[in-house]
Every structure is written in C-alpha cells, then in structure tokens.
N, C-alpha and C positions, 0 to 999 in steps of 0.2 A: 332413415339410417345414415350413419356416415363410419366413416375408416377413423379409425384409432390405431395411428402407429407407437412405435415406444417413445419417442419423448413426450407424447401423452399424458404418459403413464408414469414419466418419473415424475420426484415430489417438488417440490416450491419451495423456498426457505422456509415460511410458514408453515406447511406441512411438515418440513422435515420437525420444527421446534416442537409441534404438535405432537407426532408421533414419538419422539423421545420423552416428552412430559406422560406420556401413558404408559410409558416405562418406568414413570416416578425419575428421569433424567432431570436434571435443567446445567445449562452449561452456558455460559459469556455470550453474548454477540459475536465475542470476537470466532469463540470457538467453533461457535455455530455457523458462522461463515466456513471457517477453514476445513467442517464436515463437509455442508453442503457443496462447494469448490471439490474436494477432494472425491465423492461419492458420484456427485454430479444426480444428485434423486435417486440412485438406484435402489428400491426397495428394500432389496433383498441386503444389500450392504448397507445402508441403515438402520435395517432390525437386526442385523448382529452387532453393528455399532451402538446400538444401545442396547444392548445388553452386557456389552464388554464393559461401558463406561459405567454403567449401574452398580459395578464396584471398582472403579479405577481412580487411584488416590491420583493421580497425573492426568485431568482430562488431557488437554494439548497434546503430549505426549502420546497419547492412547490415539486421538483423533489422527496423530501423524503415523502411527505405525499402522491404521487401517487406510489409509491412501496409501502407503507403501505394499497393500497387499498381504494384510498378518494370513494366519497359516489357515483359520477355519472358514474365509471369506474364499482363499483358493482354494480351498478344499472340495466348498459350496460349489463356487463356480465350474469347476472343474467336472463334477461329477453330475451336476445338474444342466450345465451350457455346453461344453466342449464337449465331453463325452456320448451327448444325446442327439451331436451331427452325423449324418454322411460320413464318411472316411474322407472324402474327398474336400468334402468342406472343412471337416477341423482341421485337415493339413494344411489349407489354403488359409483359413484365420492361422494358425500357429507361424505358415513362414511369412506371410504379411506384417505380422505384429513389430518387422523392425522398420516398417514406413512411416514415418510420420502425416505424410498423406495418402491415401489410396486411389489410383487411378489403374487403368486398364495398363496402359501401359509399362507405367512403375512396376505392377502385379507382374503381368506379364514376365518384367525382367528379371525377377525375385523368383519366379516359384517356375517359370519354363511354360508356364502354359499359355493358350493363344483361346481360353477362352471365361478369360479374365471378366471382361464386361459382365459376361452372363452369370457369372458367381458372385460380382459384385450385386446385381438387382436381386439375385436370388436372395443373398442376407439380408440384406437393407429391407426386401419383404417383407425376410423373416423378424426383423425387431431383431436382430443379434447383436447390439451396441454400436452401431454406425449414424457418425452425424454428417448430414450432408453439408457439403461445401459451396452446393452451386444451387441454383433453380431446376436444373436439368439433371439434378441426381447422379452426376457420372463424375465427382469427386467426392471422397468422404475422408474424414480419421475417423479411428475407434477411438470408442469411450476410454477414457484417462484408466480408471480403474482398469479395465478390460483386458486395455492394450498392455501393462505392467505385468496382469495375471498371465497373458499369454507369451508376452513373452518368458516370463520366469519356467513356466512351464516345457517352452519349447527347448531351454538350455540344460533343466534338470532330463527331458527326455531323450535329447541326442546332442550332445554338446558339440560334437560335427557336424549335422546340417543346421545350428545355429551359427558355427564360424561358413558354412557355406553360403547362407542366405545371406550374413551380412557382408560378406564380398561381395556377390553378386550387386547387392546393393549399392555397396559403396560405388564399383563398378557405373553402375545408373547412373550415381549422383555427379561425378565425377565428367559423364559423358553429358548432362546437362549444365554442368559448368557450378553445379552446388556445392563448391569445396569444402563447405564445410561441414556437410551430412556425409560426405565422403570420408573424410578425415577418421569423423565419428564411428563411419562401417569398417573399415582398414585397421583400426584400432582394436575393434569387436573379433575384428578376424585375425587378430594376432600379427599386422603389417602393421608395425610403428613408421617402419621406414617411409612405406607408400603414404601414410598419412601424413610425416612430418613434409614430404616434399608436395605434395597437393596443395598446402595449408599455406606454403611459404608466399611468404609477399603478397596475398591473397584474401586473406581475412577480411582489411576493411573493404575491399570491393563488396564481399559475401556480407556484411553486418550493413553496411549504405543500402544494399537493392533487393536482400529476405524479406519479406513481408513477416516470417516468420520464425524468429532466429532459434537455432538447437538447442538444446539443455549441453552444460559441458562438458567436455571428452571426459572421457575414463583414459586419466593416463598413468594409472596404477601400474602398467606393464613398460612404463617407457624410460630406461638406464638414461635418467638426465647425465652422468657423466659422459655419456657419449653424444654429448649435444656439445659441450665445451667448446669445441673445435669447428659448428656450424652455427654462429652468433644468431645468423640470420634465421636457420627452424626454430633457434630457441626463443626468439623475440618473436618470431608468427606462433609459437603456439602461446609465450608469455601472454599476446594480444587475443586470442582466442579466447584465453580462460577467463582473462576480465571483462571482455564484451559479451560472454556466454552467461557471466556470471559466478564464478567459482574464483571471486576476489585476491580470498587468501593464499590461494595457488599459484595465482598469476602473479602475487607478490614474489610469491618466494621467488620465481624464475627470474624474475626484472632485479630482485636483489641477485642472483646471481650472476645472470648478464654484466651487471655494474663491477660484480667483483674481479670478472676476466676481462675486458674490456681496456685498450688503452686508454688511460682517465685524460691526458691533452688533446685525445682527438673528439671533437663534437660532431654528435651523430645524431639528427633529427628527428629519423625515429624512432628511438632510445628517448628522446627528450620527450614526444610526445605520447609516449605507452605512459611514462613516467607520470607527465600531467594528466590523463586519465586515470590511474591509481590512485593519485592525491583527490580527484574530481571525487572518483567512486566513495572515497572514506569521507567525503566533509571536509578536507582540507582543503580551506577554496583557495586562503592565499598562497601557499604551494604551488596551487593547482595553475593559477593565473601568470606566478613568475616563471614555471616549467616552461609553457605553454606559447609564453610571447617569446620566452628565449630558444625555444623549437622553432616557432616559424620567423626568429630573426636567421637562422641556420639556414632555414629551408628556403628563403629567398634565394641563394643560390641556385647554380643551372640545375643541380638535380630533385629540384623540389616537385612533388607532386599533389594534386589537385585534392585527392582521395586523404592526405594525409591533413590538407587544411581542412577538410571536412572534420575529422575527427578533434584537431584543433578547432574549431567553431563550438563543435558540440561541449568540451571543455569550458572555453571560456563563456558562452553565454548561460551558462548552471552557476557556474564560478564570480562570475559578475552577479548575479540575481542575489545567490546567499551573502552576498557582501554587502548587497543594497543599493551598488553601483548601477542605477538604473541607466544612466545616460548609455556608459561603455556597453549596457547589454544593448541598447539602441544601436551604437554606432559598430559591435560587430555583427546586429543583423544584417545591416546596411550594407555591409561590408561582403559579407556571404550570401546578400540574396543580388551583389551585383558581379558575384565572381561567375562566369558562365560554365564551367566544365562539372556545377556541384549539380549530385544527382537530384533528379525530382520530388522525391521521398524526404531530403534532407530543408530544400528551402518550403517547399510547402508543406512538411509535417511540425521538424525540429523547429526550424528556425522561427518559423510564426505561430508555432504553440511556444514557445520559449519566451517570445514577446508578450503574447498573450498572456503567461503566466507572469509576466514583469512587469505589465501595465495591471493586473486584479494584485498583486502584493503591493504597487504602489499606492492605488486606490481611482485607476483610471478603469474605472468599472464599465463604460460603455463601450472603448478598444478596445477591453480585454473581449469581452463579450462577443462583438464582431470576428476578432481574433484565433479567438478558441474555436468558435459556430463553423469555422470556415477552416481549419486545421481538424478536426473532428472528420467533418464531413470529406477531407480528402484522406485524412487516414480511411476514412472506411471505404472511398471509394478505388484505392490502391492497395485494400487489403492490408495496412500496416496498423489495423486496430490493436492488436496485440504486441505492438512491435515498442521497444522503449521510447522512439520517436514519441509515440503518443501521452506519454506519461505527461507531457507539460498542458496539452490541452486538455485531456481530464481533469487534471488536479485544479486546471482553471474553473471549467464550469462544475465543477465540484465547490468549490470556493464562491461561485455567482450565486448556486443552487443554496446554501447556506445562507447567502448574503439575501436572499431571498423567505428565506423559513421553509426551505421547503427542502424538507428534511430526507423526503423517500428519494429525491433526484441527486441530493448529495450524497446521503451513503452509499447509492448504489454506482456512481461517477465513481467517488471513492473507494471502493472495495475491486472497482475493474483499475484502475489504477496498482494500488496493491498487489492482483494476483498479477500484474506484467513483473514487477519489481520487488516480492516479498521472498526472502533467502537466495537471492540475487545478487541486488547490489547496495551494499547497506546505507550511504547517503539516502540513496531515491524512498527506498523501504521507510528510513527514518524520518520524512518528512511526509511519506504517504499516512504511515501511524499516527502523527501530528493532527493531520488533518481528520481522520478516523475520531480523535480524541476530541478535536473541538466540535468536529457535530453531535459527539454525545453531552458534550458538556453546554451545548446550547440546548438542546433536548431536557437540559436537566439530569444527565445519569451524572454526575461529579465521579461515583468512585469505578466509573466503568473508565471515566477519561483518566482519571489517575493512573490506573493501570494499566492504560495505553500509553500510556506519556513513559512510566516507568520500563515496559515492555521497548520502547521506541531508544529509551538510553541506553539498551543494552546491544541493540544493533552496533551503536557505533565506540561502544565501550574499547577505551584504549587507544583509540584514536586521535584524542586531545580537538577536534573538529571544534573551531567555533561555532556551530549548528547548536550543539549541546545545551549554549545559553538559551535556544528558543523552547526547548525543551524547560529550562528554569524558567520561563517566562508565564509559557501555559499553566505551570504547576502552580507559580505566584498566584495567577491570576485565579487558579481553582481551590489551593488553600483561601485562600480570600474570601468566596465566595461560601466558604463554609464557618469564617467567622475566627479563622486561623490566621491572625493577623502576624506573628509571633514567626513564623515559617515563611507568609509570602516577604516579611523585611530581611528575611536571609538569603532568601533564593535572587532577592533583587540584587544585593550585593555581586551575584555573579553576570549579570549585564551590562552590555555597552552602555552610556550616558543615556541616552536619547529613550531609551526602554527602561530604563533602569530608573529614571526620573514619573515615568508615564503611571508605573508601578508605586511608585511610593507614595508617586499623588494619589493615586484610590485609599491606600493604602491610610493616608491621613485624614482623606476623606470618610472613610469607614471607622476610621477614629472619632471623628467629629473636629479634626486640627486644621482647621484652617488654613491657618496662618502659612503654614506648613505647607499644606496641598497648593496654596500661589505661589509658595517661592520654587517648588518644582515645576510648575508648569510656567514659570518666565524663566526656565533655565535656557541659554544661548543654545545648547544643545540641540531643542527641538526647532531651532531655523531651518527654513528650506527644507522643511518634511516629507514633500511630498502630499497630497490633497487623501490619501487615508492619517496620515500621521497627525496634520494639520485638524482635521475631523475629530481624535480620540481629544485632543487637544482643548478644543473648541467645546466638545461635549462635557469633559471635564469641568471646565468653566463653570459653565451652566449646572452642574450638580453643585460647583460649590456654592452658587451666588442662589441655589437653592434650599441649597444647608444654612446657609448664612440667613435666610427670609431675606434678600436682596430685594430692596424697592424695582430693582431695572429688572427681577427676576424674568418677567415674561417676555421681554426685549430679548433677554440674554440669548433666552431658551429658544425664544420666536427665530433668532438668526442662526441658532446651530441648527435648528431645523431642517430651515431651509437651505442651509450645506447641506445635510444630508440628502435631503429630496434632488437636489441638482446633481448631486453624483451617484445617486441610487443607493445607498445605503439607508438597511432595513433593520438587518440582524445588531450590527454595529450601536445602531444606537439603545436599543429596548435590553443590551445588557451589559449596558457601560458601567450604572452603577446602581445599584437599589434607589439610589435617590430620583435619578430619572424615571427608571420604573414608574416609581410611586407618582412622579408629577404626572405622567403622561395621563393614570388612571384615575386621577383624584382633579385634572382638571381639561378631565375632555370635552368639556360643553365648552369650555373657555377657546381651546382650539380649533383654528379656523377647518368650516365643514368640506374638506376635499377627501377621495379615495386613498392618498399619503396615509395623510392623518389617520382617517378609518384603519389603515394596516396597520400604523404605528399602535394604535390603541389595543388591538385587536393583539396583538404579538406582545403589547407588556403585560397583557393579560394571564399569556400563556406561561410567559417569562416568571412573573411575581408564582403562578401556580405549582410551576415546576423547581423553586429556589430552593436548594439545598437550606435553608435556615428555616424557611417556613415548614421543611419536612420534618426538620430536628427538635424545631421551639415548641411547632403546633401540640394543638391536643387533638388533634385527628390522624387518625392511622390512612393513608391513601388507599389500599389494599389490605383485609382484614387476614390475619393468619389461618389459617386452616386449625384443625382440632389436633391432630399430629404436630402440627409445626407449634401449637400451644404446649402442648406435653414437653416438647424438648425445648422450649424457651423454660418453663419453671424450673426444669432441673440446672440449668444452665450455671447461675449464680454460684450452685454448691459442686456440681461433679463436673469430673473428665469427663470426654467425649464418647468413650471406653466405657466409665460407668454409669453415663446416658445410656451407651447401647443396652447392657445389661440390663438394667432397671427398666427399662421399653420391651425388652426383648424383640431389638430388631438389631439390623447389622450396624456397623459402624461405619460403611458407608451411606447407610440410610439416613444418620445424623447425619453426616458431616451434608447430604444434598439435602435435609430439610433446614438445617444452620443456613445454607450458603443462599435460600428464599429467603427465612429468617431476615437475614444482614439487608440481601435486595428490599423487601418491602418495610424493614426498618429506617432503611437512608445509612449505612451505617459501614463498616468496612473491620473493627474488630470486635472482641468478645467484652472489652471494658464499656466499649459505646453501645452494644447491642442491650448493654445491663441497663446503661443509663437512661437511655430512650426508654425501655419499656416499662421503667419507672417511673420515667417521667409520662408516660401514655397512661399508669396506671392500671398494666401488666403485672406487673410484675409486687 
C-alpha cells in the first residue's frame, strides 16, 4: 500500500491533451500549455474545460476565462469543496485566500486564531488544494484556481470581512517588512493612503530581495489627481506597476510624472523608472541612453546602491538585444564588483544575463557553466519564479535546443514564459521566440508561425528593434517551406549582418550562387562573434556543395569541426537542406566519432520532419480518420456551415475536425489543405 495525496491525482500535460481528445477537443501547444498552467491538473476543471471549449469559436479566450474562474467551475467548486467543510474550515480557507503564502503565523494574523498549524495539517490531509512549500509541510499556497475561486466567493459573501481580512493582512505584511503585499492589502481594504505611503521609496528594495514578487495592485480606487502634489508616491507606485507587471499603467503614471515635473531639474530616479519602461517595451537604445544618463546623475552624493541595481538590470538586457556583447561583459564586471548589490541580483541577474550573452554569442560552454550555476542559486534562494531567473532559463533552454533535446527546452522554456507571459511584453516576446524555434526545429513550421505572429503582437506599437528578430525567424520559416518570395521581403527588414546571412540561404535555396558569396563576403559579417562566424562558415560549405566543389569535403571537414569545438548540434543539421543531405548521403565518408554519429542521427530527423518533404511527398505522416475524410471531401465545394448541415454535426465539430485536418496535412489554410490533398490523391 502507499498514500496518494492530491497532486497525485491531478493530470500531466499529456493527460490533460488526452482527456480533452476524448472530448473530440484538440487545441495548440501553445493552448494546451496555458490550460494545463491555468487548471494546474485539476480534474474536475478540466472536464468542464473541455466541454466548454467543445464549442468555443475562441479556444485562448475560453482557456483564459476558465483560469479566471468562469461561473459553472465556481459553481462546482463551491457546492462540492467549500460547502461540504466544517464551518470552521471553510471560513478558515475563505479568509486565508488573501495570503499568497500560508503559514501558522500569517493565518494566525488573518483569521484571529491560534490554532492555525492544526487547520493547516488538517487540509493539506484533506487534499483540499494546498501545495507544500517546504519538506516539513508547515508552509503551503493554495492551488492557483482554488485560491481565485475563494477568494471571489469570500467578497460576493461578505464584502466587509473581505475588507477586514485584507487589512489585517496587509497589517502582517507590513510588520514583516513586505511593502509590497501590503500595499496590495491597504488597497483591498480601501486605504489608498496607507498603501501609497508603505510603497514609497521602497519598491526596489521589496523587487531586489522577494523571492516572490505580487501580481499588480489594483489601483482602480486611487484619484491619481491627488498624487499630483506627492511626486514621490506617484513614482513608488509608477515603479510598482512596471516591476509587478502592469507595463501599460506604469506608463501612464511615468507620463504623468514627466508632465508635472520641473523639465531643468534632473532626477535620477525619474530617469531610471524611465529606462526601465523603454527596457520592458524593446526599446533597448532608449533604454541604454536613459539609463547611462541616470547613473551619470546619480554619481552624485545622493546616489543609491538599490537604484544602480535596477540600472544594471536595464542595461545588461539592453546591451544583449543590441548585440553589444563586450558592454554586457563590462557592466557585469562592473556590478558583480559593486559591494552593497544584493545577493539575489549578482548571483541570479547578473550571471544568468551573462550566461544568456555568451549562448546568443555562441560561447556555448560559458554559457552553460553560467546558466547551471545561476539556475541552481535561483533555486537555492527561492528566486525560481522570480524575473531574475528569466536569463538562465532561456539560456539552458537555448543549450537544450542546441542539443536536440527538445523535452528539456520546451519545458525551460514554458517556465520561463509563465514568470514573464502578460507581464512584461519585451521578456514575453523573446520567450515566444524561443517557444517558436523549438517548434520549428521539431519540424511544426505553422505552429512556429503562429508563435512568431502571436510574439508581434506583444510588442505591437512599440517600434522595438526586437521586432526584426521576430522578421528573421519568420524568413528563415517562410524559407523553409519553399516561400522564397516572403523570406526576400522579411529580409529587407534586417540589420546588415542578418539581413545578409538571409539572403544567402535564400540564394542558395535558389540555386544562385553567385549570389549566396557575394553575401557571405559582405564586410558586414566581420568580428561576428563564433555563433555568427559558424552560420557563416556552414553556409560556405552548402554552397561549395551546391556548387559540386572539388575542395567540397575540406570545406565541409573544417565547418565541422567549428562546430564540434563549440558544441553546436542543432545549428548545424538545419542550416540548410543542402547540409542535411551531405551529412546523410555521405556518412560512411565521415570520420567514425560520437560528433558525427549525432550529426547524422539529427539530419535524419531533420530531412524527416521538413516542411517540403510533408507538402511534395506522396505520403500522408498521419492518416485521417473516417470523419475528418468526410469533411475534407465536402471541403472544396461548401461552407463550413454547410459542411455542418450536410454531416449533421455541429459547426464546431468541423471547424476541430478542419483544424486535425490542416495539422496532419502540413498546411495552415483552406486553399493548401485543397492542394495537398490533391496532390496525396485525396481529394
């Protein structure tokens, strides 16, 4: 025999895809992440989630109003969990549910009682959605969903001891020195006042040494006109909203500040919220001149330590996306010798920042060192969740890729994302990037498309030079699908150096020679950097094997062995079909080492999974089902509408057997899904 508690019992990504496929569901990656994230396995909220979605023209949409806790998931819970405790217990879960963490004595503080512990172990028994925080069981939160449902519950049932609890609360937080869960409770309880003064000049202490920072205030209740006149609460909470996350708000305030503000007096930090702003949106060179002209200010006597912190954290994201690899060296160096920076900040920020500088430069073994060693102190100080960490995930999410090993990057990757998705749209938009290139190394092309297209909208209006990167992947995925026509457009919106790297495949996929060397001896690609140098190099070799180059195996022999010396795996087996094909049409030829065996083994997988070989072949990868046949033949001639009719099923029933359809076609609209299955001999 053994105990089965409830996380047990909830489901697995896989489970969860499972149990919605027996619904006749099927929903994105992406979606299916942001259920399983949102639900966290819970059963019961799962099978109502797929039934909701079973006709919801808006998966996402639908997916996000059942993490917000739609009306029939409270309904469930309410009448089935909360209502079937003790008296005592459900009033003890309802006023708890404004703790972000649960301890004896938090409780204690919140609900008056002194015998907190023993209600704690009593739930946590019971399976009533509590996840432990420690070994010793005597910290917990409640489940994400849980704690939403109850508190909504506690506000519709007495909307006086929900303003009493969250004072009390705030109260707590306050005497612990947590300004900024305080803030959050004072606000809850209708004290703007007490919140704006807690908050003040305080912030980045509370965001430098959280392990685990708030969701943002609710300052729905707060008459910014009467801030006008205290610069200073309005800049502590401007700062709040943007380090909490709530970008667009903290804008507004920072624009406001700017427009009462005497404009000849320079104020540092005004200057440095400002280069944070710029930093969050993608505007790195903004972000970089804010930032150096804040701490030219703040070398004066009233300069504080805390605030170069936040400047550090600015310019070394800000250096990265500009490619300034040197500057992001030399403000590491710079902040891991200033002594008064917190611990959190040089061993999380600053050496996952590096870490992520040296794997985008293509110093793959520093990085690696780098990341392994920022990782493991994020977790050992509890700042796994905290944006600190964001640079060493996305690092070994990028190694894990660069490796083929696809289960350790998405899943890097998607913890990554859920610190920083509807947050802060920069980080978001380069986590979706990454999202998109391990699908599209995978082989899904139209699943990365619409990550790539989903990841522009993050920073839509921004004007962010990031934006090109986002043209970049897109080139390189049109490309790959034989759309040569689209990636020569998207290149056009690149800096030289990419823009050139591009058009070489680009001519190469043409068969132009000529063409593909006068872009790759463009001056442009000097002092690249040893990833740059590498695409470089590979390109060569594709063409001196397009070309049947007498030196071909020389060529090929010496980009190789770049490769192997910096550890690039991924990089090279889908540089370009042409490679592909040497690696696998002359592997005997190739000298016998474990390298090589991987490189072979990976162009295998590569040439299998190629979007052209899904579209040309005469093989279907996945055969359709007998239903998904029916609504392919009608396809050609009817609406969707008079599919359903004619089937006599619903019209969402088409639209989730279409959207298998597209998936196991290779295909993304209704004019290609005709083509293909013509061309398979479908249709």
């Amino acid at each position: 025999m053994c105990e089965l508690r409830d996380q047990d019992l909830y489901f697995s990504r896989t489970e969860t895809r499972d149990l919605l496929a027996n619904f006749g569901v099927q929903v994105s990656a992406a979606e299916l992440t942001l259920l399983h994230e949102r639900s966290e396995g819970w059963a019961a909220a799962l099978q109502m989630a797929a039934l909701t979605l079973r006709d919801a023209r808006d998966p996402a949409g639908a997916i996000r109003a059942i993490g917000a806790g739609g009306h029939a998931i409270a309904e469930y819970f309410v009448s089935e969990v909360l209502d079937q405790q003790p008296p005592d217990v459900a009033e003890f879960m309802l006023d708890t549910s404004v703790l972000d963490e649960l301890t004896a004595d938090a409780c204690t503080a919140v609900t008056g009682r002194h015998d907190t512990a023993a209600l704690l172990r009593r739930i946590d028994a019971a399976g009533l959605f509590l996840v432990p925080l420690d070994e010793e069981r005597t910290s917990f939160r409640c489940h994400h969903l849980a704690r939403r449902l109850l508190r909504a519950e506690l506000r519709a049932r007495n909307r006086a001891r929900s303003q009493m609890v969250q004072l009390r609360a705030a109260e707590w937080f306050e005497s612990t020195g947590d300004v900024r869960r305080a803030a959050r409770g004072f606000l809850a309880a209708r004290q703007a006042d007490r919140a704006l003064t807690v908050i003040q000049d305080r912030v980045i202490t509370s965001f430098l040494h959280d392990p685990a920072p708030p969701a943002p205030p609710d300052v729905s209740m707060i008459d910014t006109s009467l801030l006008l006149d205290t610069p200073e609460r309005l800049l502590g909470l401007a700062l709040d909203l943007l380090l909490s996350g709530n970008t667009a708000r903290g804008s507004e305030y920072l624009d406001l500040l700017e427009r009462t503000r005497p404009a000849a007096q320079p104020d540092a930090k005004f200057m440095a919220a400002k280069a944070l702003r710029f930093m969050l949106n993608g505007q790195a060179e903004e972000a970089v001149t804010t930032a150096l002209a804040a701490r030219d200010v703040q070398e004066r006597p009233q300069s504080a330590g805390e605030w170069n912190a936040l400047i550090s954290m600015v310019l070394l994201r800000a250096y990265s996306w500009l490619e300034d690899f040197p500057a992001v060296e030399r403000e590491a160096a710079s902040a891991l010798a200033a002594p008064a920076l917190a611990e959190p900040v040089k061993l999380i920020l600053v050496q996952g920042a590096q870490a992520l500088a040296w794997f985008e430069s293509g110093h793959l073994a520093e990085a690696a060192d780098a990341a392994a060693a920022a990782d493991k102190d994020a977790e050992r100080l509890g700042f796994s969740q905290h944006p600190f960490a964001l640079y060493c995930l996305r690092a070994l999410a990028g190694l894990a890729l660069e490796r083929r090993d696809f289960g350790t990057a998405e899943r890097l990757s998607e913890r990554a994302l859920s610190i920083c998705e509807r947050r802060w749209p920069a980080l978001e938009f380069m986590a979706l990037l990454d999202r998109a290139a391990i699908w599209a190394a995978r082989g899904q092309v139209y699943e990365a498309l619409a990550t790539v297209e989903a990841a522009r909208t993050v920073l839509a209006g921004t004007g962010s030079l990031l934006l090109a990167r986002a043209d970049e992947l897109e080139g390189l995925l049109r490309l790959s699908l034989g759309d040569l026509r689209s990636a020569a457009e998207l290149a056009r919106n690149l800096a030289a150096a990419p823009r050139n790297l591009l058009r070489a495949r680009i001519a190469l996929a043409s068969g132009d020679h000529r063409t593909a060397q006068q872009h790759l001896q463009s001056p442009s690609l000097g002092d690249p950097g040893p990833r740059r140098a590498l695409v470089r190099q590979l390109l060569l070799a594709a063409d001196a094997i397009g070309r049947d180059d007498p030196m071909t195996a020389g060529i090929v022999g010496g980009a190789l062995q770049a490769a192997y010396e910096g550890g690039f795996l991924n990089t090279v087996v889908t540089i370009t079909p042409q490679m592909t094909s040497y690696l696998i049409e002359h592997s005997k030829e190739l000298r016998n080492d474990a390298f090589m065996e991987q490189l072979v083994r990976a162009a295998v997988g590569v040439r299998a999974a190629q979007p052209d070989a899904t579209r040309s072949g005469r093989v279907l990868t996945e055969r359709l089902t007998p239903a998904e046949m029916r609504v392919l033949k009608l396809l050609p001639t009817s609406t969707y509408p008079q599919i359903a009719t004619t089937l006599f099923v619903s019209y969402s029933t088409v639209k989730t057997h279409l959207r298998s359809v597209y998936h196991k076609l290779g295909v993304a609209t209704r004019a290609e899904a005709i083509e293909r299955a013509v061309g398979l001999g479908l249709l």
